[in-house]
C-alpha positions as CSV (number, residue, x, y, z in Angstrom):
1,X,-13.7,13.8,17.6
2,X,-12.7,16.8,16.0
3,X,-14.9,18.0,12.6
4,X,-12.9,20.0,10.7
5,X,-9.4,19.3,11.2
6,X,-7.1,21.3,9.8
7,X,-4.9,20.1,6.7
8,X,-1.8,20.3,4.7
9,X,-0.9,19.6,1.6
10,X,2.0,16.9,0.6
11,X,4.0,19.2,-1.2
12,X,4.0,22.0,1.6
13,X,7.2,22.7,3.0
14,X,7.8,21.7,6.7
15,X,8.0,25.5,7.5
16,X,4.5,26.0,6.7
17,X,3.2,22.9,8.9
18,X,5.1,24.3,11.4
19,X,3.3,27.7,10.9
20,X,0.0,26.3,11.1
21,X,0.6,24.4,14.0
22,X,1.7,27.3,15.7
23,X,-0.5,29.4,14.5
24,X,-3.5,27.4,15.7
25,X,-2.2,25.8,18.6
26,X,-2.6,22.3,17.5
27,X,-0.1,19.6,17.4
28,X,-1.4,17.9,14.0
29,X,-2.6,18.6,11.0
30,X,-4.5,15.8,8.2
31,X,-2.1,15.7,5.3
32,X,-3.9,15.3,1.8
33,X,-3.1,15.1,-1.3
34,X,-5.2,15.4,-4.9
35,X,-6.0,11.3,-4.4
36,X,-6.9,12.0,-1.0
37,X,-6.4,11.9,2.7
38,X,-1.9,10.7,3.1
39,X,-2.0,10.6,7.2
40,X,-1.7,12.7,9.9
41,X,1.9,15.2,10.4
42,X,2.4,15.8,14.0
43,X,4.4,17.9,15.9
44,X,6.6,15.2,17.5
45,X,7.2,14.2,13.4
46,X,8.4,17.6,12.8
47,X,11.4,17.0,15.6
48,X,12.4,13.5,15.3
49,X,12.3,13.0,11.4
50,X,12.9,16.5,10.2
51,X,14.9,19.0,13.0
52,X,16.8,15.7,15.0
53,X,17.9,14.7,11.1
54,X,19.2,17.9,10.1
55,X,16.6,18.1,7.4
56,X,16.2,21.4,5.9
57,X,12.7,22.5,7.0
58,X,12.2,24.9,4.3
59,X,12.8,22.6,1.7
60,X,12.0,19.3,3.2
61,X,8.0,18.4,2.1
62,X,5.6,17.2,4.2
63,X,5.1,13.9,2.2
64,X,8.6,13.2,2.9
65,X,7.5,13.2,6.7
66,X,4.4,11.8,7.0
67,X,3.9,8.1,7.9
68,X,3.4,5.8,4.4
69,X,0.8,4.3,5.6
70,X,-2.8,5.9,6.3
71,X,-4.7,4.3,9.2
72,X,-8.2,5.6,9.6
73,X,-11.9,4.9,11.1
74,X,-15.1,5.7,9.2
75,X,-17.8,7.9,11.6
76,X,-19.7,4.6,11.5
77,X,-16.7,2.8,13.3
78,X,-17.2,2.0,17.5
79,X,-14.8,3.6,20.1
80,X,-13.3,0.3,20.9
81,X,-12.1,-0.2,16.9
82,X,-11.0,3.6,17.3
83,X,-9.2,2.3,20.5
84,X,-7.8,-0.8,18.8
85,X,-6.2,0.7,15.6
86,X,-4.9,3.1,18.0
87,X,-3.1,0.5,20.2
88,X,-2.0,-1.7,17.5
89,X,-0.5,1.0,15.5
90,X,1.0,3.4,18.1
91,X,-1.3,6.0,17.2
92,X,-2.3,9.2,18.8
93,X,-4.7,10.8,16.2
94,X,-6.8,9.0,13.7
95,X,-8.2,11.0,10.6
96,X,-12.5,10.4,10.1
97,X,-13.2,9.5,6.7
98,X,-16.5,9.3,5.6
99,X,-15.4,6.9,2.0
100,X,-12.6,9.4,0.8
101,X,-14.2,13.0,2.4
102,X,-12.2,14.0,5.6
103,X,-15.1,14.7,7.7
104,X,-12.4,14.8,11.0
105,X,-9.7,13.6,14.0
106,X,-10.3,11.8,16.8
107,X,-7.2,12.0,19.2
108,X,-5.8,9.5,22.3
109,X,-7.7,12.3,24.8
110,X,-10.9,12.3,22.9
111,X,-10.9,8.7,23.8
112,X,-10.0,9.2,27.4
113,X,-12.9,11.3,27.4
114,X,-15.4,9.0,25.9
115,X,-14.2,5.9,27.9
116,X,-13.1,7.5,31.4
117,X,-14.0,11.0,31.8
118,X,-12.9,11.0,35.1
119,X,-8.8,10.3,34.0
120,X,-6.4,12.3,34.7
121,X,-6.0,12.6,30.5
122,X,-9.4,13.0,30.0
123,X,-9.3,16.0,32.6
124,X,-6.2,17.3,30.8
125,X,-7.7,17.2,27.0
126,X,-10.9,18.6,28.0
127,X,-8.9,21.8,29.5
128,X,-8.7,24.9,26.9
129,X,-5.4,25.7,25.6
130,X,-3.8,28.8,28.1
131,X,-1.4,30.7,25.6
C-alpha cells in the first residue's frame, strides 16, 4: 500500500490531473470531494474517456471522468478481499479508507509483491521510477 496518496479534487479540470500525474510520476491520483473519497482517476482514464473523446481537457472536470462508483478496502481488510474486489471489478488501484479518512492506495503490483514477490510484476513495481 501506498499512505498518502495523492488527490484531486472533482471539480479540477483534467489539465491539472494531468499536471500532477506528471509532475509526480504517478499514474493515479484519489479523487475527493467535500462528502468524501469519489474513486480513483487514472492515467489510462485521461486517454480513453477524455483525449480518445475529443473532450476538452481544460474544461472537462475530473468528476465527469472518474468511475461512478467507489470501490474500496478498509486497512483492516485481508489481501485476498483486496485481490477479490480487484478481480471482480477490473480494478488496478483501490483507495484505503479507514470509515471516510483516506489513509491510502494499494495497487495490482503492491499485490504481486505481497502474494509472489518473486513475479515478473512484482520485480517490475518494486523497481524505482528511471526519469
Amino acid at each position: 500500500m501506498t499512505s498518502a496518496p495523492l488527490t484531486i479534487d472533482v471539480d479540477a479540470p483534467i489539465t491539472a490531473a494531468a499536471e500532477l500525474m506528471r509532475d509526480a510520476d504517478i499514474g493515479a491520483l484519489v479523487v475527493t470531494a467535500t462528502s468524501g473519497v469519489r474513486g480513483v482517476l487514472t492515467d489510462r482514464d485521461v486517454t480513453v474517456r477524455v483525449v480518445a473523446t475529443g473532450a476538452d481537457p481544460a474544461t472537462t472536470a475530473v468528476g465527469d471522468v472518474v468511475a461512478p462508483d467507489l470501490v474500496a478496502v478498509s486497512p483492516h481488510d485481508d489481501v485476498d478481499t483486496a485481490t477479490e474486489l480487484m478481480r471482480t471489478n477490473a480494478l488496478r488501484r483501490l483507495p484505503v479508507l479507514d470509515g471516510d479518512d483516506l489513509v491510502g492506495i494499494v495497487s495490482l503490483g503492491d499485490l504481486a509483491i505481497d502474494h509472489d514477490p518473486t513475479s515478473p510484476l512484482a520485480d517490475i513495481s518494486s523497481e524505482a521510477p528511471n526519469n
